[in-house]
BAMARVEX-515364 format. One record per atom (N, C-alpha, C, O): residue in three letters; x, y, z. Coordinates in steps of 0.05 Angstrom, whole numbers, plus 32768, in hexadecimal, padded with zeros to 4 digits. Atoms other than C-alpha are relative to their C-alpha. Layout:
! BAMARVEX-515364
alaXYZ/...
//
This chain:
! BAMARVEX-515364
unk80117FF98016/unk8265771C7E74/unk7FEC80158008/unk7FE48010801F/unk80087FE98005/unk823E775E7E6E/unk7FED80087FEF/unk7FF680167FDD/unk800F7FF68014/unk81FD776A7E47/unk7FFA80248008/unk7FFC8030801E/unk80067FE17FF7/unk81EA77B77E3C/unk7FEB7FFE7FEC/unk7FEC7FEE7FD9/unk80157FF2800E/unk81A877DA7E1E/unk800280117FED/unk7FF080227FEA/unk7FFA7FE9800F/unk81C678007DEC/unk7FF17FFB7FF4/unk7FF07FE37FEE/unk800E7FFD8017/unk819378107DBE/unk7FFE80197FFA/unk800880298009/unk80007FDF8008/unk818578527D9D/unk7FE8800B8018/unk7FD67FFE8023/unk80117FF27FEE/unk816178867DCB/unk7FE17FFD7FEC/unk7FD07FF37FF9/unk80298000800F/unk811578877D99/unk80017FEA8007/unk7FEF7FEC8018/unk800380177FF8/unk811D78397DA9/unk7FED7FFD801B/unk7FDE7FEB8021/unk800D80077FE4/unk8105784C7DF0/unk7FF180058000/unk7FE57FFE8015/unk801B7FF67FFC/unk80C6786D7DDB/unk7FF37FE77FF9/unk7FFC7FD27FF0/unk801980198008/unk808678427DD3/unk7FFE800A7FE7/unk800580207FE0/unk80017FFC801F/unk8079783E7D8C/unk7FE47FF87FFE/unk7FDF7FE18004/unk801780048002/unk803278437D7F/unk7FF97FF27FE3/unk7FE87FE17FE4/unk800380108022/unk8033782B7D2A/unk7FED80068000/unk7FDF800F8012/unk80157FF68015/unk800478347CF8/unk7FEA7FE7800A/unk7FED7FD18015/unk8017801F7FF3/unk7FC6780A7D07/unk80067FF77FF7/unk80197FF97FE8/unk7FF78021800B/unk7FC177C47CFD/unk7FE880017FE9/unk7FD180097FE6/unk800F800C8022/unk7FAE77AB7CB4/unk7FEC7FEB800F/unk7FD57FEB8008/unk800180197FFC/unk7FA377677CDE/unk7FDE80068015/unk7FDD801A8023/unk800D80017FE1/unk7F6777627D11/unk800C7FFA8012/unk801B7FE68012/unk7FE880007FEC/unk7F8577727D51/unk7FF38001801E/unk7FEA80178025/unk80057FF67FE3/unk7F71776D7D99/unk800B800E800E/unk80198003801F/unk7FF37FE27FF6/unk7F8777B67DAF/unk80058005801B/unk801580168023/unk800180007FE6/unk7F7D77A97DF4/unk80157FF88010/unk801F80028025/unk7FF6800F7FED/unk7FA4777A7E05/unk801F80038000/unk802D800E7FEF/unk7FDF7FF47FEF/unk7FEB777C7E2E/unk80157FFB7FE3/unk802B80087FE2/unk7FE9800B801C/unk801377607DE8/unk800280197FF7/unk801880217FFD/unk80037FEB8013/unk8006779F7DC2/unk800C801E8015/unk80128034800C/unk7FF77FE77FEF/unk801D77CE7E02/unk80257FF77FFE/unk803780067FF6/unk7FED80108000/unk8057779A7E09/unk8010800F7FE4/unk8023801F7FE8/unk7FED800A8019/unk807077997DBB/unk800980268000/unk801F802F7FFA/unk7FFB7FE0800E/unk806677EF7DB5/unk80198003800F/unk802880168008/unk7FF27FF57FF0/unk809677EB7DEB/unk801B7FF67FF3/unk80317FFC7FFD/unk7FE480108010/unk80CB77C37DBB/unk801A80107FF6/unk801B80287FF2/unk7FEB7FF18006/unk810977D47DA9/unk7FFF7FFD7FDA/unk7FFD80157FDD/unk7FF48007801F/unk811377C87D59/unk800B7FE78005/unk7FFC7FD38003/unk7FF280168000/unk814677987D65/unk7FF17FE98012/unk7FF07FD08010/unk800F801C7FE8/unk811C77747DA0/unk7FE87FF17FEA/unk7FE37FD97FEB/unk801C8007800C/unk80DD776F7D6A/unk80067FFA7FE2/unk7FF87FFC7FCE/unk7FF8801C8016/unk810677467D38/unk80037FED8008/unk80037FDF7FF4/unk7FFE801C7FF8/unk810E77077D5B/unk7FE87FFA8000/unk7FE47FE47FF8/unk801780098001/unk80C877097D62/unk7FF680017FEC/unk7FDF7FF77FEE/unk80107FF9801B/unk80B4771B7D14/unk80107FED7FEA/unk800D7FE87FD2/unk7FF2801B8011/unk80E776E47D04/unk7FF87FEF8002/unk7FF67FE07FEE/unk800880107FF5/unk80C776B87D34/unk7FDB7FFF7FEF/unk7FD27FE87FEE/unk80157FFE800A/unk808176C97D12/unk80047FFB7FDA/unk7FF27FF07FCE/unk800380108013/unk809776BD7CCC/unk80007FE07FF3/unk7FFB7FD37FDF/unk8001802A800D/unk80A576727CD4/unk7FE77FF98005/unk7FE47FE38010/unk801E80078003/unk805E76707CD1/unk7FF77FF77FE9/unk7FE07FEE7FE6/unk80048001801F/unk806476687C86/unk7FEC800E7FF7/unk7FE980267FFE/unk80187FF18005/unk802476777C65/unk7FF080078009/unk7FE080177FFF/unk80217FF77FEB/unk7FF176797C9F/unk8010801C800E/unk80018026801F/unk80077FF07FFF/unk801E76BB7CA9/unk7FF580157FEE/unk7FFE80137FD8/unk7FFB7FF08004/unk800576F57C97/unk8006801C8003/unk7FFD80307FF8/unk7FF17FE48001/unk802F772A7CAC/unk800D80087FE5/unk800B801E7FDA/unk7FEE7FF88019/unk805B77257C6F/unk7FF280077FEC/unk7FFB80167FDA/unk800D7FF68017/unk8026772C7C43/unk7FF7801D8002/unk7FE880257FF0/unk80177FE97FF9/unk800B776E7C5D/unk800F801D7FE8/unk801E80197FD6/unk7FF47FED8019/unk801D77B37C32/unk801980068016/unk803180018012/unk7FE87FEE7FEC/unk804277D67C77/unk800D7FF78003/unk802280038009/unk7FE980147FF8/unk806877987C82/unk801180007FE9/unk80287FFB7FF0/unk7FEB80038014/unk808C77997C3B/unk8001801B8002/unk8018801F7FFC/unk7FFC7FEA8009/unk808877DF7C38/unk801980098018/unk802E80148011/unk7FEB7FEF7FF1/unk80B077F37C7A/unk80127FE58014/unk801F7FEE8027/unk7FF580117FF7/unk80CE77B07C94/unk802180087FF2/unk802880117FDD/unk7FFC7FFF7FDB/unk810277B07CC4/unk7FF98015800A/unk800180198021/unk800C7FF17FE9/unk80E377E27CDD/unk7FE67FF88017/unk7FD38004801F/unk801E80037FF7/unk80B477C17D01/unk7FF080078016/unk7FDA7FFE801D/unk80147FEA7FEB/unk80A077F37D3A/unk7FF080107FE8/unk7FE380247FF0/unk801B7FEE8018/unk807378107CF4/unk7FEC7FEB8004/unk7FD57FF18002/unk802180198009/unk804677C67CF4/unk80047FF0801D/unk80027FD88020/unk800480127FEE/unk804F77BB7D3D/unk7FE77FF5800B/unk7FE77FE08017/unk801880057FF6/unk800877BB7D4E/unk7FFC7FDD7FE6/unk7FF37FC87FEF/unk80058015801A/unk800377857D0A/unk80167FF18010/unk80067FDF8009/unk7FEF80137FF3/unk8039775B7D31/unk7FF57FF08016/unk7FF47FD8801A/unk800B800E7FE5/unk801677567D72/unk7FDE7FEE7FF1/unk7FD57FD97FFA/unk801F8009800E/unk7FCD77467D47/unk800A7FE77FF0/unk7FFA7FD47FED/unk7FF880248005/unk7FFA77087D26/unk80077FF18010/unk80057FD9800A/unk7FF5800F7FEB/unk801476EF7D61/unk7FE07FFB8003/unk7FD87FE57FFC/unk801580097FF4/unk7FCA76F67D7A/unk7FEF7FE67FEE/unk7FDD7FD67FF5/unk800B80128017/unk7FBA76CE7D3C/unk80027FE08003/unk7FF47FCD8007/unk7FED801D7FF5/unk7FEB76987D47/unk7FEF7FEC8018/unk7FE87FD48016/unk800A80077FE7/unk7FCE768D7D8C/unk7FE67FF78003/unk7FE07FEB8018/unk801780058013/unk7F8C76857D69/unk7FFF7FE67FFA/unk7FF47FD48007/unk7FFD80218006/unk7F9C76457D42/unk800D7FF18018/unk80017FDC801A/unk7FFC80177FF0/unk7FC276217D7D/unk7FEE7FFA8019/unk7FF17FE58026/unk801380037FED/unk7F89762D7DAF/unk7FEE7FF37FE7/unk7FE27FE17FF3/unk80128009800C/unk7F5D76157D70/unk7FE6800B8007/unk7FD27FFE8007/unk80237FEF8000/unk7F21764E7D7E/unk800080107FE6/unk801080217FDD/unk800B7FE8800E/unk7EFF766C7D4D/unk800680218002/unk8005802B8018/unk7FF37FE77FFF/unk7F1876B47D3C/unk7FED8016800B/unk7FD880118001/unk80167FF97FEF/unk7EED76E17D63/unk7FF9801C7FF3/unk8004802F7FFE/unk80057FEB8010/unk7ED377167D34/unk801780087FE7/unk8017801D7FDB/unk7FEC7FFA8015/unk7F1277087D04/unk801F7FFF800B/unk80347FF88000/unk7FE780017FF1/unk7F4377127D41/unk800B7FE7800B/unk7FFE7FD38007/unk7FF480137FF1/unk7F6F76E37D66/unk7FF98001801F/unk7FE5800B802A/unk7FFC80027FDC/unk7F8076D67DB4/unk800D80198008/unk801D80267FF9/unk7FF07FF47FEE/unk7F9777007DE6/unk801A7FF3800B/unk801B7FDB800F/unk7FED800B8004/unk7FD976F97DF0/unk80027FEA8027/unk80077FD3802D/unk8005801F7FE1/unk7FD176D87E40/unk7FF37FE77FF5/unk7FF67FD28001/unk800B80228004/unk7FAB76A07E1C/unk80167FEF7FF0/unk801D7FD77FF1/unk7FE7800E8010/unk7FE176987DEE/unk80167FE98016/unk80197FD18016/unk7FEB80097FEB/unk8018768E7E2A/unk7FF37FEC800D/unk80007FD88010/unk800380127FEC/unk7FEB76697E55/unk7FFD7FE57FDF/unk800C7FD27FE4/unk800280198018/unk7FE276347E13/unk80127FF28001/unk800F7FDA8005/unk7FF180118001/unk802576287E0C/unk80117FFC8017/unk80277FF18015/unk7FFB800D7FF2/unk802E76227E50/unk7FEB7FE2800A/unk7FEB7FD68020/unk8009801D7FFB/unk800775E47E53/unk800E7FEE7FF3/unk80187FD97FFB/unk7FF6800C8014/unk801E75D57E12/unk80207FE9800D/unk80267FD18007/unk7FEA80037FFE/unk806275D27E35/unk80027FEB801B/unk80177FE08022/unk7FFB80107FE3/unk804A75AB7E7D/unk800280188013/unk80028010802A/unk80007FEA7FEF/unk804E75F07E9F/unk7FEF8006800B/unk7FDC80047FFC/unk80187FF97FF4/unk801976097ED6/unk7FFC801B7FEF/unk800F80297FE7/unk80097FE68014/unk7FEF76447EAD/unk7FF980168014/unk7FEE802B800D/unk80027FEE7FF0/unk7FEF76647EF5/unk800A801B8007/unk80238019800B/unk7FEB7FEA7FFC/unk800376B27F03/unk7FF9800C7FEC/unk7FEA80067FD8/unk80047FE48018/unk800576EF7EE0/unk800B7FF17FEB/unk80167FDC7FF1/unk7FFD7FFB801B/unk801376EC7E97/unk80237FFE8000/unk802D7FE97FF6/unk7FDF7FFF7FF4/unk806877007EAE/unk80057FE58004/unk80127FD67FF4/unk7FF980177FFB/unk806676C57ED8/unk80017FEA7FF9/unk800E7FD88003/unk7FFC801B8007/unk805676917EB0/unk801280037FE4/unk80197FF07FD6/unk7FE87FF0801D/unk808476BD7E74/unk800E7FE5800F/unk800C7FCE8007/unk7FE680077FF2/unk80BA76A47EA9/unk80047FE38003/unk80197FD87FFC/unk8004801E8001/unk80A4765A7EB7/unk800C7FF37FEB/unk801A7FDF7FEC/unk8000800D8016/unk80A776527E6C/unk801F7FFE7FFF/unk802D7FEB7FFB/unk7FDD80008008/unk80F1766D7E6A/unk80137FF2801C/unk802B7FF28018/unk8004801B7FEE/unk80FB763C7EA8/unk80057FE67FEF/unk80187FD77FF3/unk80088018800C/unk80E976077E7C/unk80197FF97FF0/unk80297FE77FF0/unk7FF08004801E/unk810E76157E3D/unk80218004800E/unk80347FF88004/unk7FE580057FF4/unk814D76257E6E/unk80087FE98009/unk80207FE58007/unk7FFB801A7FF8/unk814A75DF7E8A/unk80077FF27FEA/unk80147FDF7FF2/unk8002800E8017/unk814C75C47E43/unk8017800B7FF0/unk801F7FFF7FDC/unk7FDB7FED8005/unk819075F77E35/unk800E7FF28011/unk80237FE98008/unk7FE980077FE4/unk81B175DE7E73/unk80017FE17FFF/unk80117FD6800E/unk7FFD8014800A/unk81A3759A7E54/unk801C7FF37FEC/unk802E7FE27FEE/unk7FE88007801A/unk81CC759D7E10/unk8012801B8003/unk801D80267FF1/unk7FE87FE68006/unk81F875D87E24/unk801B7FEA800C/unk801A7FD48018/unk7FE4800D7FF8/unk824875C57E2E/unk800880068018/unk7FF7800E8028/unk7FF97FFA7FE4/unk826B75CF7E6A/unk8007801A8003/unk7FFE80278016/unk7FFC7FE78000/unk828B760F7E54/unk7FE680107FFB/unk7FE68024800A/unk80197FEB7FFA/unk824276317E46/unk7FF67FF38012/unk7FE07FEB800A/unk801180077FD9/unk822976187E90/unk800A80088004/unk7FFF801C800C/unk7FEE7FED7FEB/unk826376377EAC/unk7FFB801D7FFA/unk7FF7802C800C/unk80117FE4800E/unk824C767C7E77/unk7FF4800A8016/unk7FFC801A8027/unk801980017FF7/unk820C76767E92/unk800180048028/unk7FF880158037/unk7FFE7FFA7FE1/unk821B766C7EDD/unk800D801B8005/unk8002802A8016/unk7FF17FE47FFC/unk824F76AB7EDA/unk7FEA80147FFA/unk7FE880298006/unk80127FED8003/unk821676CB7EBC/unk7FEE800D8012/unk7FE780258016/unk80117FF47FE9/unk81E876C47EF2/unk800C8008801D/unk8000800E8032/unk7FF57FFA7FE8/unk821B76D07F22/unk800E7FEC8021/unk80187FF18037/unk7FFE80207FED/unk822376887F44/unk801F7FF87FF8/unk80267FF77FE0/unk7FE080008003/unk8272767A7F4E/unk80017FE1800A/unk80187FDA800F/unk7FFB80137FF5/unk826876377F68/unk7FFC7FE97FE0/unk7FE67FE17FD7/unk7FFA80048020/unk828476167F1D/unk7FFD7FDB8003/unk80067FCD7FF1/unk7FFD80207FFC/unk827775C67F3D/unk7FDE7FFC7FF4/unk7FD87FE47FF3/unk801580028003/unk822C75D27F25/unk7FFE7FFB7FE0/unk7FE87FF57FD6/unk7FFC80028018/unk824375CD7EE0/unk7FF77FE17FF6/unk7FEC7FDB7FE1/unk7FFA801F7FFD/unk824675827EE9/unk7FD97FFB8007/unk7FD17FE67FFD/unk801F80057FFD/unk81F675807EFA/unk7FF07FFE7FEA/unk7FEE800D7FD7/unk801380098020/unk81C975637EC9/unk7FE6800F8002/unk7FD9800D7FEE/unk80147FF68004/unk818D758F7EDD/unk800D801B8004/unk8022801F8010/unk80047FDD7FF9/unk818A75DD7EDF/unk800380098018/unk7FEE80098025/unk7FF67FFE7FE4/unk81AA75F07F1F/unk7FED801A800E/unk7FEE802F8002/unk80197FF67FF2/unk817276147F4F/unk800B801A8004/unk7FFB802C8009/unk7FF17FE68003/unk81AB764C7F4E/unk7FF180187FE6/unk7FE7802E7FE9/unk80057FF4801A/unk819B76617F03/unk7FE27FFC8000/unk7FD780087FED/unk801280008009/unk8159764E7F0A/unk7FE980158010/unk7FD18015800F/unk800E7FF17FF4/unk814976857F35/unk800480237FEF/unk7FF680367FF7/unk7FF97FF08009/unk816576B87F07/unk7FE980027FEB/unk7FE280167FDF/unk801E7FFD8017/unk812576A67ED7/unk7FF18015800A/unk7FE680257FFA/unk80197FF77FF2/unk80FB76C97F0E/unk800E801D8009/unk800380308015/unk7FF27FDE7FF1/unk812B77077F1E/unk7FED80137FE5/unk7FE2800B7FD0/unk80087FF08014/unk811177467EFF/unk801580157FF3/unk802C80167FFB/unk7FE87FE28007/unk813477867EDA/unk80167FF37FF0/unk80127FE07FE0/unk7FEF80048017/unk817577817EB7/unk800D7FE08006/unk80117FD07FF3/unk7FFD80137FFD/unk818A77467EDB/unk7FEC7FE67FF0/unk7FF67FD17FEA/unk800F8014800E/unk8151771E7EBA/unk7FFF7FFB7FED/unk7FFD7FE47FE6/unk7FF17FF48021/unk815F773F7E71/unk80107FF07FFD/unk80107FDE7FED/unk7FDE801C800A/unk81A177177E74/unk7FFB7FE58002/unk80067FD57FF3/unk800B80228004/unk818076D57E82/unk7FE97FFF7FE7/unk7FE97FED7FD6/unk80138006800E/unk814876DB7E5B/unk801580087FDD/unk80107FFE7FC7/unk7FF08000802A/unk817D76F27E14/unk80097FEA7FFB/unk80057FDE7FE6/unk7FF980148005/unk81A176BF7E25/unk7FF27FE07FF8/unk7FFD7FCE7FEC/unk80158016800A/unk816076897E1E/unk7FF480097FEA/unk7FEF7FF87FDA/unk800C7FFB801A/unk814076B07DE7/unk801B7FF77FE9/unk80127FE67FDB/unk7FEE7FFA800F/unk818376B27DBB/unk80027FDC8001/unk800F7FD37FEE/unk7FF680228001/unk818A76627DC5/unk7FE17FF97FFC/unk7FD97FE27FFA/unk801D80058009/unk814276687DB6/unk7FFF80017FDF/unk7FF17FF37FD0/unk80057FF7801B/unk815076897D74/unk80127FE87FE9/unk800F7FE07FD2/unk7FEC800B800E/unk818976627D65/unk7FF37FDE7FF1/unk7FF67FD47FDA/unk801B80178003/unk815576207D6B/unk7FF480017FEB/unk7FF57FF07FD9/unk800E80038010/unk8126763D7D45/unk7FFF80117FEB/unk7FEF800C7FDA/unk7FFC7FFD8014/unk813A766A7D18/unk802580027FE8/unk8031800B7FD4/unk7FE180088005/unk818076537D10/unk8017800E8002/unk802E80077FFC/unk7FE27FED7FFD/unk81A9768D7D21/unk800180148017/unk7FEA801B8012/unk80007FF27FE5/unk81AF76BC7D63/unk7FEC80157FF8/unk7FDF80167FE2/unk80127FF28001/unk818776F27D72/unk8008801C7FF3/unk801E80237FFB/unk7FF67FF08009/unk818A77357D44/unk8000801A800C/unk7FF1802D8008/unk7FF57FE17FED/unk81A8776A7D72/unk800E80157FF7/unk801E80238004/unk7FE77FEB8011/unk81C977967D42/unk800C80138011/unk802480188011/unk7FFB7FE57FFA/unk81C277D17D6A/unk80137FF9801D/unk801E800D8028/unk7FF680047FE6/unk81E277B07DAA/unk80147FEC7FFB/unk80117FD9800A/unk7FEA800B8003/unk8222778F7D8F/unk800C7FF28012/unk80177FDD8009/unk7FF980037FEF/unk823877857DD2/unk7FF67FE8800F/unk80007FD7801D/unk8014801E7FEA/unk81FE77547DEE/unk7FF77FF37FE1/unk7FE27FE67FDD/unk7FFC80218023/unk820377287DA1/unk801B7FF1800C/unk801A7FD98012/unk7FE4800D7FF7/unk8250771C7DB9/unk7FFE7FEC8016/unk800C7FD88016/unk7FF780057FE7/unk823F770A7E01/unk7FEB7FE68003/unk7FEE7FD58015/unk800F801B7FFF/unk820076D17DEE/unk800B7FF57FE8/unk7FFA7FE97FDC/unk7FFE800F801A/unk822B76B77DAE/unk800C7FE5800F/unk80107FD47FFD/unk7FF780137FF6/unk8249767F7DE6/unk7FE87FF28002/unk7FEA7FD98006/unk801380187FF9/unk820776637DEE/unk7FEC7FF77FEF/unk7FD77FEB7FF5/unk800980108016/unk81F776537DA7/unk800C7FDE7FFB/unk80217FD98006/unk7FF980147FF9/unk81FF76097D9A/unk7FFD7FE88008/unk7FF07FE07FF4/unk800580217FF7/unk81F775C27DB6/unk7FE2800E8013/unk7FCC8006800C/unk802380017FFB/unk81B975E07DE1/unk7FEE800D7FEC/unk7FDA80187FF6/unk800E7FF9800E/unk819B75F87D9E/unk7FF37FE98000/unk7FDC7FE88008/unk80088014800A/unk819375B77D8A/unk7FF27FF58011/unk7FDB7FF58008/unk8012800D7FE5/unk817375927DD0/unk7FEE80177FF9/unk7FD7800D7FFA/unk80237FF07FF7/unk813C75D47DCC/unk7FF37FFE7FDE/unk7FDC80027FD7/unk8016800B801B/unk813275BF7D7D/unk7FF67FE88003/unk7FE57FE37FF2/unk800F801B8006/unk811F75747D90/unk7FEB800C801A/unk7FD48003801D/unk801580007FF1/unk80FF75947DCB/unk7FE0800B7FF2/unk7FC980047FF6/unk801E7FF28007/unk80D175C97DA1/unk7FF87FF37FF1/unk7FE17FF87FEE/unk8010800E8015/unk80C275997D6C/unk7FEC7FF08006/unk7FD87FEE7FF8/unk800D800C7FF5/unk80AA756B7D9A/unk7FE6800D800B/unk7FD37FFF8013/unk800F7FEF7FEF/unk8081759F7DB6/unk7FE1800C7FEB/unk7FCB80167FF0/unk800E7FF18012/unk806675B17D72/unk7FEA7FF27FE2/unk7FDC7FFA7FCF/unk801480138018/unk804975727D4B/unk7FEC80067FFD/unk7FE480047FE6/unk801480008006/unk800775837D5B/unk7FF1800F7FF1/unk7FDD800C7FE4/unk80007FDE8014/unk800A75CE7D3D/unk801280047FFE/unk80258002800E/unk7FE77FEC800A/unk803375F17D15/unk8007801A8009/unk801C80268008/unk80047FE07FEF/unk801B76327D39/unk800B7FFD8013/unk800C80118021/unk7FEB80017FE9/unk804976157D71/unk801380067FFD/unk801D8015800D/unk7FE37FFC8019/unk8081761A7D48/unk8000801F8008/unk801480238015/unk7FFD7FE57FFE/unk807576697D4F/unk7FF68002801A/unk8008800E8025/unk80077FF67FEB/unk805376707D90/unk801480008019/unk801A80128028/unk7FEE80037FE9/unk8085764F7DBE/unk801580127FFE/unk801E801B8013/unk7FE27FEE8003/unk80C076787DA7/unk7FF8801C7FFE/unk800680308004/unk80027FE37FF6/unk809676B27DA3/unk7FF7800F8019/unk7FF58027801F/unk800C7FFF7FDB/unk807C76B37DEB/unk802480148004/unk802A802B8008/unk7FDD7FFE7FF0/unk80CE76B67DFC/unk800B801E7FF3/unk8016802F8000/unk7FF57FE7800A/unk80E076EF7DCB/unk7FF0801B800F/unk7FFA80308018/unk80117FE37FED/unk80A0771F7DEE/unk80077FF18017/unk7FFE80008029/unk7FF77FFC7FE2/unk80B877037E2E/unk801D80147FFC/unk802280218011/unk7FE57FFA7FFA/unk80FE77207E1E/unk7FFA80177FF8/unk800980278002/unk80097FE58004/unk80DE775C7E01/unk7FF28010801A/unk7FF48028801C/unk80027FF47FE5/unk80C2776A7E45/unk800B8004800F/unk80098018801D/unk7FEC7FFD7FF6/unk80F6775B7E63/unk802080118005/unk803280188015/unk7FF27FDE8009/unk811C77907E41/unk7FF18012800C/unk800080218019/unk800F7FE87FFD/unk80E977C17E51/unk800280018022/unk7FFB8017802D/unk800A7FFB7FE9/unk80E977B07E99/unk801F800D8007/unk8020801E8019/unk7FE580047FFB/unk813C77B17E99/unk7FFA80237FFC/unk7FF68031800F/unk80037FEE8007/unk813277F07E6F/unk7FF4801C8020/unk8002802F8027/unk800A7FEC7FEB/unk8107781A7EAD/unk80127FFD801B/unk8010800C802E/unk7FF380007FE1/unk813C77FB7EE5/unk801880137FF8/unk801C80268008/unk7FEF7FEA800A/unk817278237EC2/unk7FFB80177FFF/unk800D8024800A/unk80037FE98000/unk815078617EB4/unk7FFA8007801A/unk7FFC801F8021/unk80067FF57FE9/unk813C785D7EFB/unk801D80028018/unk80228009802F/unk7FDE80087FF4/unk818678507F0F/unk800E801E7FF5/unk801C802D8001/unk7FF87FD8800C/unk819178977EDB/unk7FFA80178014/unk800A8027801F/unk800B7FF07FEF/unk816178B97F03/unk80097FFF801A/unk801380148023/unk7FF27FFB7FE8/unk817778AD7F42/unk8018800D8008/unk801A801D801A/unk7FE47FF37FFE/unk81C278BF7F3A/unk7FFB801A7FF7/unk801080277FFA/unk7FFD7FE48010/unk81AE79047F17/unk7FEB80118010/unk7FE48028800B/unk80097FEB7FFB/unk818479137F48/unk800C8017801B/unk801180108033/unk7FF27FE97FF5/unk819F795B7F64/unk800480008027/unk7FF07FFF8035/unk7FFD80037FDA/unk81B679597FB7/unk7FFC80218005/unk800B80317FF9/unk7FFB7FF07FF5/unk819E79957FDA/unk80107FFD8016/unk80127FEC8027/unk7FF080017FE4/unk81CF79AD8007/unk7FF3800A8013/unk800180078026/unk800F7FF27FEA/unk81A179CF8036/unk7FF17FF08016/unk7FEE7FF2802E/unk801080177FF2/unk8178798E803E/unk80137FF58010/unk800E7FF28028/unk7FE7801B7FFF/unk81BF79608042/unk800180118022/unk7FFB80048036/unk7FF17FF77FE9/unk81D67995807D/unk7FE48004801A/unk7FE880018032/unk801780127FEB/unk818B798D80A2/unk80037FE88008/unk80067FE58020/unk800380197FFC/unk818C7945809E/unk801C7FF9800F/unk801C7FE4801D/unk7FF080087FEE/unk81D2794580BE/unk80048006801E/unk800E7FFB8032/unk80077FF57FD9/unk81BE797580FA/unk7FEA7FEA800F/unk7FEB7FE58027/unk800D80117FF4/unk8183793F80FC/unk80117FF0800E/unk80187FF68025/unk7FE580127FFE/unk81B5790A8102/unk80148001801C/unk801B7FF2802E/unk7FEB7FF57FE0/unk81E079288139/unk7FEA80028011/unk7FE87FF58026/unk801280037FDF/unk81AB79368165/unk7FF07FED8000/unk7FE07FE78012/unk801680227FEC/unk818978F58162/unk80237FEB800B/unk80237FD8801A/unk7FE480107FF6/unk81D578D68170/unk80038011801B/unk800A8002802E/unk7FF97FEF7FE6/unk81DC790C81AB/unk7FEA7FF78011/unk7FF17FF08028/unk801980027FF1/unk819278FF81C5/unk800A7FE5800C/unk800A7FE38025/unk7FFE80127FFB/unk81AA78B681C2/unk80157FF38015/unk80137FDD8020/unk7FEA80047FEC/unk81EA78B981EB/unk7FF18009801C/unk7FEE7FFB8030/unk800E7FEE7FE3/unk81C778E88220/unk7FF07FE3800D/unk7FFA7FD98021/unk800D800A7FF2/unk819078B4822D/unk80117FE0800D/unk800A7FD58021/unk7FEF80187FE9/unk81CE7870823A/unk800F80178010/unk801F800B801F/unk7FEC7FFB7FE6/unk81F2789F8267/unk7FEF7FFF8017/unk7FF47FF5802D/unk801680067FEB/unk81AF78AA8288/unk7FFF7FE5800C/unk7FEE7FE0801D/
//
């Protein structure tokens, strides 16, 4: 199995959008994060923000009916609901109208979840998708564990048979770049499937919809009694937990995204021959210097 980045080339730019209607904390890493979205990456998350029912309001805003799906136009108004969200499940007061920063958010529902709130902001992204992977590797079948292990590259197919999350796959949470992209679609998309009942909307990448449609299914259902459980006390959990995982996987694109272009750049970049035929006279005379001194 094979995920790829196809998205359209403007996808790769940062998308700055029209200000936010919403009060928005401008500062903070969510709002550098979301500009960096793809379209398609910043619907799972604007799906994941309308099961908010009426405490959202994105849907009500003008730019949101006016240019939705587009939502690199109201991304700054995306990241300022999320910060919203994050607001009611910490239960503080709105701080001049605004919400949370989005690190308070993550570390929230890593308590929420039994998770240490230790580490960068990334690391405890990854803990969380840790978590929610242990709770896939629960209700998945035998044929998506075996998926999943091919995915990460682990050929040893007797781990299938293990009732916890095999320390193989569970190190693939913590890899970075494209390798991590493929784990983390594959837990968002069984994320989506949970909670908003249907895979994740990749239009533009046909290719990586086909390659996580094996791991819709019996672990939807174990991470719906898990998030519900997770979510009696607020309804703003209901949106927070699943949207942590969608801007984890939105970063996670972005980071996949710079190992490739840096993988472009490298192959294209031009060989002098002038240098190549120095560096091989180097070469020879440190191999000649080196014989001379064992015969000595």
């Amino acid at each position: 199995m094979s995920f790829s980045l196809a998205v359209s080339p403007e996808e790769f730019m940062p998308a700055v959008g029209l200000p936010a209607e919403l009060p928005l904390i401008a500062e903070d890493e969510l709002v550098s994060i979301l500009q960096q979205g793809a379209e398609s990456e910043l619907d799972g998350l604007v799906a994941c923000l309308l099961q908010g029912g009426i405490t959202c309001q994105l849907k009500r805003l003008t730019v949101y009916k006016a240019n939705q799906p587009h939502h690199r136009v109201y991304v700054n108004d995306i990241a300022a609901e999320l910060q919203k969200f994050g607001a009611n499940t910490i239960a503080s007061a709105f701080r001049s109208g605004k919400g949370v920063a989005y690190r308070e958010i993550v570390q929230d529902v890593a308590d929420r979840l039994g998770i240490s709130r230790e580490g960068t902001t990334m690391d405890i992204e990854k803990c969380i998708l840790q978590k929610l992977a242990e709770k896939f590797w629960e209700g998945a079948t035998a044929e998506q564990r075996l998926a999943l292990l091919n995915q990460v590259g682990v050929r040893d197919y007797s781990l299938v048979a293990r009732p916890a999350l095999p320390a193989a796959v569970i190190s693939a949470v913590h890899l970075s770049g494209f390798a991590a992209y493929q784990f983390t679609v594959i837990v968002a998309n069984a994320i989506a499937h949970a909670v908003l009942g249907r895979g994740l909307s990749l239009a533009a990448n046909a290719g990586l919809t086909k390659g996580v449609s094996i791991f819709a299914g019996p672990p939807g259902w174990c991470l719906v009694a898990f998030l519900t459980a997770h979510s009696i006390a607020s309804e703003a959990y209901r949106v927070t937990i699943p949207a942590v995982v969608q801007v984890a996987l939105i970063r996670s694109a972005i980071e996949a995204r710079r190992e490739q272009d840096a993988e472009r750049t490298r192959r294209k970049l031009p060989v002098n021959p002038k240098l190549l035929a120095v560096a091989l006279v180097l070469l020879c005379a440190a191999v000649i210097a080196a014989i001379m001194l064992l015969v000595r």
